[in-house]
C-alpha positions in Angstrom: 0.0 0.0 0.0 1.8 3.3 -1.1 1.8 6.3 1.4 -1.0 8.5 -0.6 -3.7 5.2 0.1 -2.3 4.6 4.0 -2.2 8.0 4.6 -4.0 10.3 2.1 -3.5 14.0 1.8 -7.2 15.2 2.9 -6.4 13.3 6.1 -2.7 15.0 6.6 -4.3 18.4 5.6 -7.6 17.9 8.3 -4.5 16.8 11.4 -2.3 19.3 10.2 -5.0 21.8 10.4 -5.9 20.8 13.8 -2.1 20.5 15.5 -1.7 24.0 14.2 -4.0 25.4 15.7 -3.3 23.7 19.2 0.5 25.1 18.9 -1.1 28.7 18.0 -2.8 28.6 21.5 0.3 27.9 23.1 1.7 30.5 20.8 -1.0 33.0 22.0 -0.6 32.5 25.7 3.7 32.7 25.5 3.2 36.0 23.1 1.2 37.7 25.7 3.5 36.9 28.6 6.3 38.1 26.7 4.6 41.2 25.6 4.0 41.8 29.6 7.9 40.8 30.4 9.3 43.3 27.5 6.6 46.6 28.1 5.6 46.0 31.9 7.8 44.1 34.1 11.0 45.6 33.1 9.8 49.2 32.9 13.4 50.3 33.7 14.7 48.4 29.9 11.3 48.3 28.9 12.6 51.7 26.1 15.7 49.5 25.1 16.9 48.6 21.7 16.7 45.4 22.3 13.6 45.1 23.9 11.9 46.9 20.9 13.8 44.5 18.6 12.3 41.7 20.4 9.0 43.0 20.1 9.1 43.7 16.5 10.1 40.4 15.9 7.9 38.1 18.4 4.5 41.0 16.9 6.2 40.0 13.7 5.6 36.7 14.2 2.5 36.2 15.5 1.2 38.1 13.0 2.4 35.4 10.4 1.0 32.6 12.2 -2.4 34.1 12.4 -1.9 34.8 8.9 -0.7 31.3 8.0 -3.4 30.0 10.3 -6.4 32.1 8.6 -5.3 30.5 5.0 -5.3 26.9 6.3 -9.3 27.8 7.6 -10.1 28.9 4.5 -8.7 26.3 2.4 -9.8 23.7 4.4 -13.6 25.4 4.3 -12.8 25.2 0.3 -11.4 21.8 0.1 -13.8 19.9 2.6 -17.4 21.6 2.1 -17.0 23.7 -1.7 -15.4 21.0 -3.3 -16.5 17.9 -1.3 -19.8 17.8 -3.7 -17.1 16.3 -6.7 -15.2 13.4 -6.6 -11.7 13.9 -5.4 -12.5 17.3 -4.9 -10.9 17.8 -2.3 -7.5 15.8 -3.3 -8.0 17.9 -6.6 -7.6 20.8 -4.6 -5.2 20.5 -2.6 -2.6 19.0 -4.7 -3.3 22.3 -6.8 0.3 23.6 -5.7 -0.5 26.8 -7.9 -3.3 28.0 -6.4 -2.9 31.2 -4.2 -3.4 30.2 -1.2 -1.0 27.6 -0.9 1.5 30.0 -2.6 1.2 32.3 -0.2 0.7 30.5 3.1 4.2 29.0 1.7 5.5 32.7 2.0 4.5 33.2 4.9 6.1 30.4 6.3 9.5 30.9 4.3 9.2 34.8 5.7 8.7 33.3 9.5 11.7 31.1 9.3 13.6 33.9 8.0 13.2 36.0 11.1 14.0 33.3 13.4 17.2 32.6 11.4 17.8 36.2 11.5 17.4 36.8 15.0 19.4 34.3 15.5 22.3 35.5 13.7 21.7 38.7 15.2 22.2 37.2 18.8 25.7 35.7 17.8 26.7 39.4 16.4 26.1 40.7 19.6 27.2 37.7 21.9 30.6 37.9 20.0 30.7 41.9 20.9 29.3 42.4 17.3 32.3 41.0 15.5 31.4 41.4 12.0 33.3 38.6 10.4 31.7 35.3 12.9 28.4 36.3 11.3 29.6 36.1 7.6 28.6 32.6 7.1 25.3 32.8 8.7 24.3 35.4 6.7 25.3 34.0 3.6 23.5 30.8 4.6 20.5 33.1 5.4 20.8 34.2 1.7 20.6 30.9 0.4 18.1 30.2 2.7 15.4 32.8 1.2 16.7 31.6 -2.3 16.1 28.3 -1.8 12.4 29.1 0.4 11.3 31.8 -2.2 12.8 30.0 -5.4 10.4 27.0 -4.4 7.7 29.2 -4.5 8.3 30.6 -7.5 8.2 26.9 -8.8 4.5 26.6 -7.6 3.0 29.1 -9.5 4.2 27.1 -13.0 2.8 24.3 -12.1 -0.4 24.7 -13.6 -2.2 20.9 -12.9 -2.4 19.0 -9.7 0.9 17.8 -9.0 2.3 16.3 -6.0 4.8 18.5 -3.7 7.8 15.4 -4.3 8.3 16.1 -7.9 11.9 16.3 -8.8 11.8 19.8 -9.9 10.6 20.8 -6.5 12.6 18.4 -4.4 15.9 20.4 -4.7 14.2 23.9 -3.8 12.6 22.0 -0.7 15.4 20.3 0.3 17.9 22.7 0.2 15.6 25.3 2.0 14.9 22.7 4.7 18.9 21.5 5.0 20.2 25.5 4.8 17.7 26.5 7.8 19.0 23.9 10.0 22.7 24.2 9.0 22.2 28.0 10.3 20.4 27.2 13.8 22.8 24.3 14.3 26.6 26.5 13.5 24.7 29.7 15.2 23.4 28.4 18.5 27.2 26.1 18.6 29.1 29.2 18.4 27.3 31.3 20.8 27.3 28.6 23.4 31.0 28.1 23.0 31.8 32.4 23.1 29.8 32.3 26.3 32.0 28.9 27.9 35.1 31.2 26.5 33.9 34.4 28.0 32.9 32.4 31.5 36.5 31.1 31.8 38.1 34.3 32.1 35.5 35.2 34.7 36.4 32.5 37.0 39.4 34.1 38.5 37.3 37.0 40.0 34.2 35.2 40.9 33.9 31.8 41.9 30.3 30.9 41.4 27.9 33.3 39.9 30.0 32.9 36.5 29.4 28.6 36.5 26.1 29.7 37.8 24.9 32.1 35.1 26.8 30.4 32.4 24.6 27.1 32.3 21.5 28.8 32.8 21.8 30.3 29.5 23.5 27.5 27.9 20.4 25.5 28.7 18.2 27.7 27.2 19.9 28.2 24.5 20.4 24.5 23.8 16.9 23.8 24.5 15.6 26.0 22.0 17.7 24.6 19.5 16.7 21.6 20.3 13.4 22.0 19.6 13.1 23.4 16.5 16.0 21.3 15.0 13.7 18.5 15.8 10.8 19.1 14.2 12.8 20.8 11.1 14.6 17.1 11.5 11.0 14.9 10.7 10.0 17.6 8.5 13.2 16.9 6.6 12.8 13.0 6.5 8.9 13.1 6.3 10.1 15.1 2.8 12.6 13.1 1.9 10.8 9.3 2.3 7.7 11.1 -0.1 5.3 10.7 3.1 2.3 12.9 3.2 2.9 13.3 6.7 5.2 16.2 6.1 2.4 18.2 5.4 1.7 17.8 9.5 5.2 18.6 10.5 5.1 21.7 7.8 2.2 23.1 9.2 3.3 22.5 12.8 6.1 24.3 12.2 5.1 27.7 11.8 3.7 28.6 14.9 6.5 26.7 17.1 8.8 29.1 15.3 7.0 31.4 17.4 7.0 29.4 20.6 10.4 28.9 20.6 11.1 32.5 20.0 9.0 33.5 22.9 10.1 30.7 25.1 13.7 32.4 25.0 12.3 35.5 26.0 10.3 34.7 28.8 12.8 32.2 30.4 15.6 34.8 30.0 13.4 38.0 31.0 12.1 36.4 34.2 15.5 34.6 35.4 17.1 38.1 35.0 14.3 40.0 37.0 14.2 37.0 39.6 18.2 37.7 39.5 17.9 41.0 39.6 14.9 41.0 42.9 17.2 38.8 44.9 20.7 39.4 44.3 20.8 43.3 44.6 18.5 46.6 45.6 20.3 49.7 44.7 18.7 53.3 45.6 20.1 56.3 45.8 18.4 59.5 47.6 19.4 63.1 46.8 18.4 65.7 48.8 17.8 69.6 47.4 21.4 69.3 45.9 23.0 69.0 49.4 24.4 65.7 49.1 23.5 61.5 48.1 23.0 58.9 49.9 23.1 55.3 48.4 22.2 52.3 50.1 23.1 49.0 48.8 21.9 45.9 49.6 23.8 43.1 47.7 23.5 39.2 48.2 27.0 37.3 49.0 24.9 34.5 46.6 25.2 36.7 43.4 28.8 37.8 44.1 31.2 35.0 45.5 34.4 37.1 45.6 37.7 34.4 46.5 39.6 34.7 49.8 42.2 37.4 49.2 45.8 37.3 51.6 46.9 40.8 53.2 49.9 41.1 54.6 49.9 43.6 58.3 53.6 45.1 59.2 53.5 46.8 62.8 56.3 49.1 63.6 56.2 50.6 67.5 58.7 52.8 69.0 59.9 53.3 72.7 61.7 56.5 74.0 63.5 54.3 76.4 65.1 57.2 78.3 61.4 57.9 79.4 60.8 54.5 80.5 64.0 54.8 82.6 62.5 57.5 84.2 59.1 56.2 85.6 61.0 52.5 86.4 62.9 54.5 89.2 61.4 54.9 92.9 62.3 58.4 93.7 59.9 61.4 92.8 60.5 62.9 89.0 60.5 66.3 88.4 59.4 65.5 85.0 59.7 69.3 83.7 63.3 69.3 84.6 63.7 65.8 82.9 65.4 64.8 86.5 65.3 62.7 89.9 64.5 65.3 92.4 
């Protein structure tokens, strides 16, 4: 029994419909709590570059997913009640790779990769104290990245009959689209995990365990991202690659945990460092009318493990031994005249 009988496309098409739409309610719920951790909770960074770049780009894409997610409800309106009346309407429909909607829900999904790759290689600019030259790979991966992703779209609008999505002229756009994206995740989150073990090393010598500490925390998160989208790109990749239809589940699952991922990163890293930030110091300063500051500090011994230092104490006394002389003696001392009297 080939794949198309065992699993047929309506059926992928109807699950992937309905997994997409679970991961957009996750999607929803992380996108607000990261909205409230960028613009509320850190009201003192809350005006930062960085916190309106991460705003843009997590708006950005949720935007896209609702997009992406408004075209599958259409088309599956189209292909399960407008053309269900004809036989194989609905597998005539959606193996139209030409039509419009599946054109442009495929942009949409090549434009939201793109900004997670590019966010990406944004964060190893700045972790490598925006070194121009470590980010010249990613970015020319990220160039053949939208080649590939827009090239393959380009190749859906010729097709002008029903067609599968494994045909060879299409397999090479896919492919390499699918093989570029997680070349650039992979070498990006690798070298920002190992500038932060580098940086963390030098650290040690002034501060024994805040540096370890710290270190891992983001390490993890980093890692654990990765991990997650790598994963799913991963079965989306082999799904393609074995012909099965269940790659259109894994494609449309996709988009919105390009978002969750995204907004996981933000939420885990923007409430360690405010939970950091509550309990390891409180700095305040007071002025008064010009006359003077005061400035209180309360910092934990937890955040800042300074190592033992050695200090060395030389003690010099003097004794004006002619004095002593004086006072050891029995008789009276006329102690103006510097005499016995």
């Amino acid at each position: 029994m080939s794949d198309a009988e065992s699993f047929p496309l309506p059926r992928a098409e109807l699950i992937a419909l309905f997994l997409e739409s679970l991961i957009f309610g996750a999607f929803s719920v992380l996108y607000a709590i990261a909205i409230w951790i960028l613009l509320y909770r850190e009201k003192a960074r809350s005006k930062s570059f960085l916190n309106k770049m991460l705003f843009s780009t997590s708006t950005g894409m949720y935007l896209l997913s609702v997009a992406h997610l408004v075209l599958d409800v259409q088309r599956a309106v189209v292909g399960f009640v407008n053309e269900a009346g004809t036989p194989d309407g609905t597998l005539n429909f959606y193996s139209r790779l030409s039509n419009p909607t599946h054109v442009a829900k495929s942009v949409i999904f090549i434009t939201m990769t793109l900004a997670g790759d590019s966010f990406v290689t944004y964060r190893l600019w700045i972790v490598w104290n925006r070194a121009w030259w470590i980010v010249i790979l990613p970015v020319m991966l990220l160039i053949s990245t939208a080649i590939a992703g827009y090239g393959a779209c380009f190749q859906f609008t010729l097709i002008s009959s029903a067609a599968a999505i494994f045909t060879s002229n299409l397999q090479p756009w896919i492919t390499s689209f699918f093989v570029l994206s997680l070349t650039t995740n992979l070498s990006t989150t690798f070298l920002i995990t190992a500038r932060i073990m580098w940086s963390n090393r030098r650290l040690r010598k002034y501060r024994a365990g805040v540096a370890a500490t710290s270190q891992w925390d983001v390490i993890e998160t980093l890692i654990q991202s990765a991990a997650i989208y790598s994963a799913a790109l991963v079965s989306l990749l082999g799904t393609y690659a074995s012909g099965s239809n269940a790659q259109y589940v894994c494609l449309d699952a996709l988009q919105p945990l390009i978002g969750v991922v995204f907004t996981l990163i933000i939420i885990r890293v923007g409430l360690g460092y405010t939970l950091n930030e509550t309990s390891g110091g409180q700095v305040s300063d007071r002025h008064h009318g010009g006359h003077g500051a005061t400035a209180q500090h309360n910092i934990s011994s937890n955040n800042y493990q300074l190592r033992p230092v050695a200090i060395n104490v030389s003690v010099s006394r003097e004794n004006d031994r002619n004095s002593l002389d004086m006072y050891d003696r029995k008789e009276p001392v006329d102690i103006e005249a510097g005499r016995a009297s």
